[in-house]
DRENROMI-322985 format. One record per residue (C-alpha): z, y, x; residue in one letter; residue number from 1. Coordinates in steps of 0.001 Angstrom, whole numbers. Layout:
DRENROMI-322985
+---------+---------+---------+---+-----+
|       z |       y |       x | r |   k |
+---------+---------+---------+---+-----+
|       Z |       Y |       X | a | NUM |
...
+---------+---------+---------+---+-----+
END
This chain:
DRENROMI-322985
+---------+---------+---------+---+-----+
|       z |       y |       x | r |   k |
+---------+---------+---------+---+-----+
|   -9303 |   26521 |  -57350 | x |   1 |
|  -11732 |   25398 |  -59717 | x |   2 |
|  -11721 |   22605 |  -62233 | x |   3 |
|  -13747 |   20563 |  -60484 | x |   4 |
|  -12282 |   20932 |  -57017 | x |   5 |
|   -8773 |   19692 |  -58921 | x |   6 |
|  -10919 |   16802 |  -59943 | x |   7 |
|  -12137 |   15723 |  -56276 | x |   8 |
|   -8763 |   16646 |  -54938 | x |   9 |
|   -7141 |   14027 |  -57679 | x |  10 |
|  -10065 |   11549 |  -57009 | x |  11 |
|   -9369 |   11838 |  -53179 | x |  12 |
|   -5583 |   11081 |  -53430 | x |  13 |
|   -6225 |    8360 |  -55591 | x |  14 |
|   -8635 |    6801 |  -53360 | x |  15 |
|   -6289 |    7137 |  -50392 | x |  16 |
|   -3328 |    6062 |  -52618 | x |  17 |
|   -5529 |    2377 |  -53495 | x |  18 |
|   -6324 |    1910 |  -50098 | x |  19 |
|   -2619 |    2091 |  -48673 | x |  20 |
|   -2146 |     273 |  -51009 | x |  21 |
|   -4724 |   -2474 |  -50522 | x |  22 |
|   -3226 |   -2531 |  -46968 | x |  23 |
|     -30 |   -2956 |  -47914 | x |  24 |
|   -1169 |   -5577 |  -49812 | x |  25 |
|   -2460 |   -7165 |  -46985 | x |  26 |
|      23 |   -6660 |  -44528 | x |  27 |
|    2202 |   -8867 |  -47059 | x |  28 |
|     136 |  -11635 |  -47726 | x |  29 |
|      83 |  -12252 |  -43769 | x |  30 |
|    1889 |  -15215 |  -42918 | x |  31 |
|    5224 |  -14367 |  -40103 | x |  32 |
|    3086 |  -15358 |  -37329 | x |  33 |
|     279 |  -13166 |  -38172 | x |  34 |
|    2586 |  -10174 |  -39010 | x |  35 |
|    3925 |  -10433 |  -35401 | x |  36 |
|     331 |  -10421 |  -33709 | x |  37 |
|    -454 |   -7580 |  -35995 | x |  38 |
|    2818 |   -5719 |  -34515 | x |  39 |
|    1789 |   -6704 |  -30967 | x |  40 |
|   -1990 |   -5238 |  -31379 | x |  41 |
|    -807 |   -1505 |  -29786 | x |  42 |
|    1257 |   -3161 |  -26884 | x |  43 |
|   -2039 |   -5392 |  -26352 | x |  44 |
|   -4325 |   -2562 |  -26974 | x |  45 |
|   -1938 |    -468 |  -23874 | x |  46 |
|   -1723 |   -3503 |  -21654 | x |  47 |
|   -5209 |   -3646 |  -21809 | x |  48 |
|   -5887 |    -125 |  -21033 | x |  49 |
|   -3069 |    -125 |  -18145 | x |  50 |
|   -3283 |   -3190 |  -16562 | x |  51 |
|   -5592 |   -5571 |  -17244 | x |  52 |
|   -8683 |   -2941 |  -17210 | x |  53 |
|   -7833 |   -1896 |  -13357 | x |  54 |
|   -6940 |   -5304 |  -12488 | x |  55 |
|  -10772 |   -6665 |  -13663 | x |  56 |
|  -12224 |   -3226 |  -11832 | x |  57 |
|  -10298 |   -4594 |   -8669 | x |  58 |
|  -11373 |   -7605 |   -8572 | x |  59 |
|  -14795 |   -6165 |   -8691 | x |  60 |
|  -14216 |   -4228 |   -5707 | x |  61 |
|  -12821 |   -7068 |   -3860 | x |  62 |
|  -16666 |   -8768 |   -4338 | x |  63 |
|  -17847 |   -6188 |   -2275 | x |  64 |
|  -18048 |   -5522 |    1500 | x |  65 |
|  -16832 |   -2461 |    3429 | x |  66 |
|  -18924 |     362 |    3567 | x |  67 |
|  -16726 |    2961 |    5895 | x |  68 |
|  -19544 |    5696 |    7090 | x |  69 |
|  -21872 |    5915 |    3983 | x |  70 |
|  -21365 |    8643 |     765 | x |  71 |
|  -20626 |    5420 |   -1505 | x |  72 |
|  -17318 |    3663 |    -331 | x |  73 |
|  -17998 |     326 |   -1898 | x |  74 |
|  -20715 |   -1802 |     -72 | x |  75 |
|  -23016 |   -4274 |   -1648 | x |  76 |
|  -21918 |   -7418 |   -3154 | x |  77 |
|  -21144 |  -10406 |   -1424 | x |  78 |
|  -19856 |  -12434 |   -3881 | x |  79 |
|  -16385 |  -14130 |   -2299 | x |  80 |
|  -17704 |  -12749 |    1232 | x |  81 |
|  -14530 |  -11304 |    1879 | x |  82 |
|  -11805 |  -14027 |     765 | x |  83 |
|  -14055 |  -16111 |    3021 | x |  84 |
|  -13801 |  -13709 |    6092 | x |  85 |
|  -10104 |  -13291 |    5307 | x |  86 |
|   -8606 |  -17063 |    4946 | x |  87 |
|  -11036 |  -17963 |    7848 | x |  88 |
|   -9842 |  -15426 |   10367 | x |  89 |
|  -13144 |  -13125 |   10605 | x |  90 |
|  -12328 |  -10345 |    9211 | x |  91 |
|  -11916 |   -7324 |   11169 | x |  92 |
|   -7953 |   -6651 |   10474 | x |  93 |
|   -5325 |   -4361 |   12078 | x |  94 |
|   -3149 |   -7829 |   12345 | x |  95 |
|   -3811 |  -11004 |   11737 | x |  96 |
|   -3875 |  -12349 |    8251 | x |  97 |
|   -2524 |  -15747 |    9443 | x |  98 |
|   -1691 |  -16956 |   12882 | x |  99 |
|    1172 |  -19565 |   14089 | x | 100 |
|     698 |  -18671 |   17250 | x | 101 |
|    2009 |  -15210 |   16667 | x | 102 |
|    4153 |  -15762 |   13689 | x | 103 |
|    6103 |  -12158 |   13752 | x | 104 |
|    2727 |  -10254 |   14060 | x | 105 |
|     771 |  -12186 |   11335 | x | 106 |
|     737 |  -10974 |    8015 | x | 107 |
|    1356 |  -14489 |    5746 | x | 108 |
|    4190 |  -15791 |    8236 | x | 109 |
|    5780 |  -12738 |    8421 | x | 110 |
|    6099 |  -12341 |    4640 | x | 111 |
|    6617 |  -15853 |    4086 | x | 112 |
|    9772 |  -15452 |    6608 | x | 113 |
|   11138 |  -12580 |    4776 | x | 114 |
|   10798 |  -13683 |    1319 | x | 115 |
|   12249 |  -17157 |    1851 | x | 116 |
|   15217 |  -15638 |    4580 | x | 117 |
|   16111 |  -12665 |    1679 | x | 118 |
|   15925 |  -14298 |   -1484 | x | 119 |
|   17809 |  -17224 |     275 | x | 120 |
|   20860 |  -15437 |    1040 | x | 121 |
|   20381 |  -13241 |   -1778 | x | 122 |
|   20906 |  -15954 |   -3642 | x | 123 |
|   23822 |  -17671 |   -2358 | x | 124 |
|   25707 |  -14275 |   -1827 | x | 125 |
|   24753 |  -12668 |   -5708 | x | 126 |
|   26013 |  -16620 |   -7113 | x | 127 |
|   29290 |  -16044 |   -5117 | x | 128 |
|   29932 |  -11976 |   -6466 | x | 129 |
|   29100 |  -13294 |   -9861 | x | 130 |
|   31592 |  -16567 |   -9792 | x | 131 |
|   33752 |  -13865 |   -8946 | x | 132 |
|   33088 |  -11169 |  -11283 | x | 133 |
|   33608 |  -13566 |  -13732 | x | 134 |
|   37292 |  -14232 |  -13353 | x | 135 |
|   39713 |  -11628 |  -14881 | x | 136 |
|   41817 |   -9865 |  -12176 | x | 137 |
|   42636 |   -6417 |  -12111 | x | 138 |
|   40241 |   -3620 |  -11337 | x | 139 |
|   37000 |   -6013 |  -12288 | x | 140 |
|   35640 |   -3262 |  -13481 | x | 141 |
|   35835 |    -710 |  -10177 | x | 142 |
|   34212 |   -3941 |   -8343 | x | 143 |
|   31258 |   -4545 |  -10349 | x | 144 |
|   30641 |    -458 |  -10516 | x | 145 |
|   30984 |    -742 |   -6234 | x | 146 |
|   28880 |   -3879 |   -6245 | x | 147 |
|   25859 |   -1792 |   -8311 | x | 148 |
|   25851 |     637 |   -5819 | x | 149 |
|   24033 |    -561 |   -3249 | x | 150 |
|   21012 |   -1648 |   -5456 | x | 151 |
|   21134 |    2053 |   -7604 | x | 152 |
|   20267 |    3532 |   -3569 | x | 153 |
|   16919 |    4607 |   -3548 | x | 154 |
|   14543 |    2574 |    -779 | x | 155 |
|   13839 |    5765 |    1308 | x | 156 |
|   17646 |    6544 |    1444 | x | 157 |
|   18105 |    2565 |    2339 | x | 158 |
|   15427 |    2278 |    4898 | x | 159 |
|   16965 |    5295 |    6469 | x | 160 |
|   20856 |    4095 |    6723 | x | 161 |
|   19404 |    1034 |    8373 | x | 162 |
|   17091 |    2784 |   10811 | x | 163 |
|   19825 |    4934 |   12152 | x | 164 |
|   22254 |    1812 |   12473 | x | 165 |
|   19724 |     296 |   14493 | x | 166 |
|   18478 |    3196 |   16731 | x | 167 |
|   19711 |    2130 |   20326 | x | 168 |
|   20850 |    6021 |   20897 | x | 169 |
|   22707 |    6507 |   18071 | x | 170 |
|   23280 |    3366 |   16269 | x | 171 |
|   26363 |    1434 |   16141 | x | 172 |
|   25258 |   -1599 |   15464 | x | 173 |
|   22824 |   -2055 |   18619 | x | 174 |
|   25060 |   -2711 |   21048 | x | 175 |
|   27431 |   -5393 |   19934 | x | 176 |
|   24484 |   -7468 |   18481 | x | 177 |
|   22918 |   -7061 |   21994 | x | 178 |
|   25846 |   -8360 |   23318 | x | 179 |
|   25691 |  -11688 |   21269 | x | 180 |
|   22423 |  -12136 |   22491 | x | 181 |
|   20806 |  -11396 |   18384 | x | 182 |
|   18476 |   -8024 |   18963 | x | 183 |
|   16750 |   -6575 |   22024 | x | 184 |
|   17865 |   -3414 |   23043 | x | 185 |
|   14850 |   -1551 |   21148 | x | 186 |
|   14975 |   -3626 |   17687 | x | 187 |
|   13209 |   -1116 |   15694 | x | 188 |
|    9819 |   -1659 |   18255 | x | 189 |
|   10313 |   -5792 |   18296 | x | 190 |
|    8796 |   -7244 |   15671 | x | 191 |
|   11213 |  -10559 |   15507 | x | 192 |
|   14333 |   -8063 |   15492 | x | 193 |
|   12720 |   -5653 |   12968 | x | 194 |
|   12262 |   -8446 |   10437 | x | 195 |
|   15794 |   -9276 |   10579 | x | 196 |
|   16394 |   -5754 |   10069 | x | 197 |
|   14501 |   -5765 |    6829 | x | 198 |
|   16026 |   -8884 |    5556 | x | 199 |
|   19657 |   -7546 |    6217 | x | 200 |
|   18380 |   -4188 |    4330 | x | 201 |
|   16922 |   -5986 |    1765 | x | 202 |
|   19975 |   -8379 |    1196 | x | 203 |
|   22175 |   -5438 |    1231 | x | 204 |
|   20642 |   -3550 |   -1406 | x | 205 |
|   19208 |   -6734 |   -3881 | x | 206 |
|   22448 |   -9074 |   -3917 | x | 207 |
|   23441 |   -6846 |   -6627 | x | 208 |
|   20735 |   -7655 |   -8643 | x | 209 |
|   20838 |  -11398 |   -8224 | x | 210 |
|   24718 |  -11015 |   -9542 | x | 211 |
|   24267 |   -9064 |  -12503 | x | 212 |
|   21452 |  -11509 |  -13473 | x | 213 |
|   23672 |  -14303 |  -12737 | x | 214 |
|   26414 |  -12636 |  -14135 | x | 215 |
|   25203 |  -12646 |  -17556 | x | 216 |
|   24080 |  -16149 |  -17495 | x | 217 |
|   27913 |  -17224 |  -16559 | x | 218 |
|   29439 |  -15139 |  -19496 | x | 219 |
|   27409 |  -16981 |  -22120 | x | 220 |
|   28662 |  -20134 |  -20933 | x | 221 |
|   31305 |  -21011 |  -23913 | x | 222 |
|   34790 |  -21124 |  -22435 | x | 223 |
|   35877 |  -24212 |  -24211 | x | 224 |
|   34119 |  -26512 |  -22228 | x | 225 |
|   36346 |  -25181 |  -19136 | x | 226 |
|   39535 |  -26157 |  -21603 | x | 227 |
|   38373 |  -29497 |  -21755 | x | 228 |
|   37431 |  -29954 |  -18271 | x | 229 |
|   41103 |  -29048 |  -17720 | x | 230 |
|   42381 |  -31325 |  -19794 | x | 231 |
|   40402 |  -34245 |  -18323 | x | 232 |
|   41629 |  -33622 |  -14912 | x | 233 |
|   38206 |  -32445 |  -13609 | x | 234 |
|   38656 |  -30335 |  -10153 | x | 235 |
|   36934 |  -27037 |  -10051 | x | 236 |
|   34442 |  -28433 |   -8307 | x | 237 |
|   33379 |  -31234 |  -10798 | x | 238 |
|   33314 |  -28146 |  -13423 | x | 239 |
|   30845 |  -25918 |  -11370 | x | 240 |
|   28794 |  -29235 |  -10560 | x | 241 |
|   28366 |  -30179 |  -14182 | x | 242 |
|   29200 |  -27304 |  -16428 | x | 243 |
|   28538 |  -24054 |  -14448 | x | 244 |
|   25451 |  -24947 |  -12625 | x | 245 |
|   23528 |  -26390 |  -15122 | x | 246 |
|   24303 |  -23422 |  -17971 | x | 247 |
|   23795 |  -21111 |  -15433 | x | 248 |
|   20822 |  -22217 |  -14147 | x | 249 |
|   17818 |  -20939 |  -16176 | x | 250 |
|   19243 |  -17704 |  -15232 | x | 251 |
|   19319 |  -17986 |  -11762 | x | 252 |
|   15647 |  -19267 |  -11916 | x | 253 |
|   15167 |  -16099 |  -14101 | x | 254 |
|   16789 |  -13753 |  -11052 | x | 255 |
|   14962 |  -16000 |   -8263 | x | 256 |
|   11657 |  -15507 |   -9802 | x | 257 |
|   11916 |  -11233 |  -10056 | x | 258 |
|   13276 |  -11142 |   -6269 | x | 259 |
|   10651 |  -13549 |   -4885 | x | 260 |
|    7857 |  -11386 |   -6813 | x | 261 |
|    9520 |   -8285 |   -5805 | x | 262 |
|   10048 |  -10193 |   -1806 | x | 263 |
|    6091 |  -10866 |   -1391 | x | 264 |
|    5244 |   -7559 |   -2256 | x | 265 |
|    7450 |   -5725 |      15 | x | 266 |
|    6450 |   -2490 |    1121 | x | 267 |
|    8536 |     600 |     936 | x | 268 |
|   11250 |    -921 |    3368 | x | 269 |
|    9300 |   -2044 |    5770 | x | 270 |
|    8204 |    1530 |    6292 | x | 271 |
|   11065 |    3166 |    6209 | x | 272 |
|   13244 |     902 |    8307 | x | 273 |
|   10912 |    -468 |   11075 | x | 274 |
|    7304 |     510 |   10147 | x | 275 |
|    3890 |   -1871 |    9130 | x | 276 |
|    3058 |   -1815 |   13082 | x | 277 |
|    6178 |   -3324 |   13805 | x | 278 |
|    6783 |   -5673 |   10503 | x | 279 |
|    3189 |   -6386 |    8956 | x | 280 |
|    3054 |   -7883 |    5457 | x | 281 |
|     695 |   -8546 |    3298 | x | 282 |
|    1726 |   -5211 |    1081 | x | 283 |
|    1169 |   -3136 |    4706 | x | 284 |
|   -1962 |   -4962 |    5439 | x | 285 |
|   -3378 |   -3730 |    1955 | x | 286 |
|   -2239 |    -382 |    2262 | x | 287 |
|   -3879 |     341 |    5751 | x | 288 |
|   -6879 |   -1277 |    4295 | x | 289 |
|   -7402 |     895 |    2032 | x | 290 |
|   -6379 |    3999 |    3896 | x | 291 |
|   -9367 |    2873 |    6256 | x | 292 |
|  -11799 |    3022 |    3115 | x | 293 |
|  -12382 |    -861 |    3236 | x | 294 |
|  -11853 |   -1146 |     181 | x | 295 |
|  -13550 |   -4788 |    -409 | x | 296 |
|  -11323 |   -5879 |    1537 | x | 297 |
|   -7675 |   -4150 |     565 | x | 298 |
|   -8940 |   -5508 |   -2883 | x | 299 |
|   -9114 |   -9398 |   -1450 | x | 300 |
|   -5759 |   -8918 |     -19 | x | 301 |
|   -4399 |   -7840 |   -2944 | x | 302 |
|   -6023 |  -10726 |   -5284 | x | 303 |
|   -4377 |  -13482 |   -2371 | x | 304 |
|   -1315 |  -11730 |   -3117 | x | 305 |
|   -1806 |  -11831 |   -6836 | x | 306 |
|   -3021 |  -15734 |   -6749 | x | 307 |
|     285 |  -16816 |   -4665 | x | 308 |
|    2683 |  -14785 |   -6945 | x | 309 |
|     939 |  -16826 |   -9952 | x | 310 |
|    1551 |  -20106 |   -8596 | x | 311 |
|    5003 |  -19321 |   -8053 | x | 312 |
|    4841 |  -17757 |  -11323 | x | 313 |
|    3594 |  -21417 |  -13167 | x | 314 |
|    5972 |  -23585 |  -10876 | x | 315 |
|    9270 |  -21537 |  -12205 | x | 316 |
|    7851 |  -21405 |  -15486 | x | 317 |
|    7450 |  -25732 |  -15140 | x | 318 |
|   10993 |  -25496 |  -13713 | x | 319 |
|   12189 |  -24284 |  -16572 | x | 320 |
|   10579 |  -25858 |  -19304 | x | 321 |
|   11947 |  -29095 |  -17540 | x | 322 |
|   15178 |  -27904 |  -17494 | x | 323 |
|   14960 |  -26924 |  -21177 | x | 324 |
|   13648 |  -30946 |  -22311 | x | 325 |
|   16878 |  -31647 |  -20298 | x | 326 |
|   14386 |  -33687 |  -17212 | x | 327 |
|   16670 |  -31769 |  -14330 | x | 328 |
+---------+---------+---------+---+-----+
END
């Protein structure tokens, strides 16, 4: 090498070396909040590129009508054509988007019914295995590894235990619910009898979700505050009204918000217990949308779905920061 490519070589590494440096420089001048946004531009930068980039090129689609027979899938625009067509009832679906008349066959009731009948019970029954998980007894440890194993069961393998329990040749569980008058004798083909299916799968399986997430909200509770309660003669009922509930609470809100998001978007049990003909929710709707090329108007669905889990979103979210100002 040369004496004068030694002498760009140097030059260049010096160069480099002052700029790092520079940046360094900056990077400490930055005040904590700024340093943290700086730290957050690559999860930004992938959130962008994963999520929010398909969701805006969705909700172009969904301003768009149908176009089934022509090369080009996506019609022309309409603007908010198809929310219209949808909330009003004129849209062409396989089911009805919303209909009190048939509530088991419509897409909003039916979803409605299951989210509110799943996470209900799911609720009461994970607050009950975590107030119990949370005393010591022996062999706590074997029952919270059998009390995870219905929610580490894959949907498919779910869906499938339940469909054979409820098949009236080979399932057990056909006949004696017949007998009390609760199911038909084909509950897999009714659509009232298929949601209740769903919702017993669904409880079966997510209970043990809603414990371990209430779980760890009742072991941060400080223990001390039980000690007093004993010593001031409060009942154990006085001490879950105002000790364990309200502790406990932001984390039940926490566990009610994932399983009502994860409740409205239902899909993959539906199908594999009683099928989207039988039990149509919103999720089905979508998906046979959009296996039918309409894509405008899988799109809309999907945005109504979007909009409700947001306002559920903001009213937990209020819930919260009211129970955090110490208003509830």
């Amino acid at each position: 090498m040369s004496t004068d490519d030694r002498s760009a070589t140097i030059t260049g590494d010096r160069s480099r070396y002052r700029l790092d440096l520079a940046v360094l420089d900056r990077i400490e001048r930055l005040s904590d909040t700024q340093f943290v946004y700086v730290m957050l531009l690559p999860v930004f930068a992938l959130l962008g590129t994963m999520a929010i980039w398909p969701l805006l090129y969705t909700a172009n689609i969904s301003l768009h009508a149908d176009n089934i027979v022509a090369t080009n899938p996506v019609g022309e625009f309409v603007g908010l054509g198809n929310y219209v067509d949808i909330l009003t009832g004129q849209a062409n679906l396989q089911r009805p988007f919303f209909s009190l008349e048939t509530p088991f066959t419509s897409a909003v009731p039916v979803t409605l019914l299951f989210t509110v009948g799943a996470v209900a019970v799911e609720t009461v029954f994970g607050l009950a295995m975590a107030l119990i998980l949370n005393k010591e007894f022996r062999g706590r440890r074997w029952a919270r590894v059998a009390m995870i194993l219905p929610w580490a069961v894959p949907i498919v393998i779910q869906g499938m235990v339940f469909y054979l329990m409820f098949q009236p040749s080979i399932g057990f569980a056909v006949g004696p619910l017949n007998e009390l008058g609760l199911i038909s004798t084909t509950p897999l083909a009714t659509s009232r009898d298929g949601l209740l299916i769903a919702i017993l799968a669904d409880v079966w399986k997510q209970s043990a979700f809603m414990a371990l997430l209430i779980l760890a909200g009742l072991q941060s509770i400080d223990r001390s505050l039980y000690d007093v309660a004993d010593v001031a003669g409060a009942s154990k009922l006085q001490q879950f009204r105002t000790i364990t509930f309200p502790l406990v609470l932001p984390a039940l809100l926490v566990a009610l918000l994932f399983r009502t998001i994860g409740a409205l978007k239902v899909y993959g049990l539906i199908e594999a217990t009683s099928g989207c003909n039988t039990v149509p929710t919103l999720s089905c709707l979508v998906i046979g949308l959009w296996n039918g090329n309409r894509y405008g108007s899988a799109a809309a669905v999907a945005f109504i779905i979007a909009a409700v889990i947001g306002v559920l979103l903001l009213g937990y979210l209020a819930q919260l920061r009211r129970h955090e100002r110490g208003e509830m």
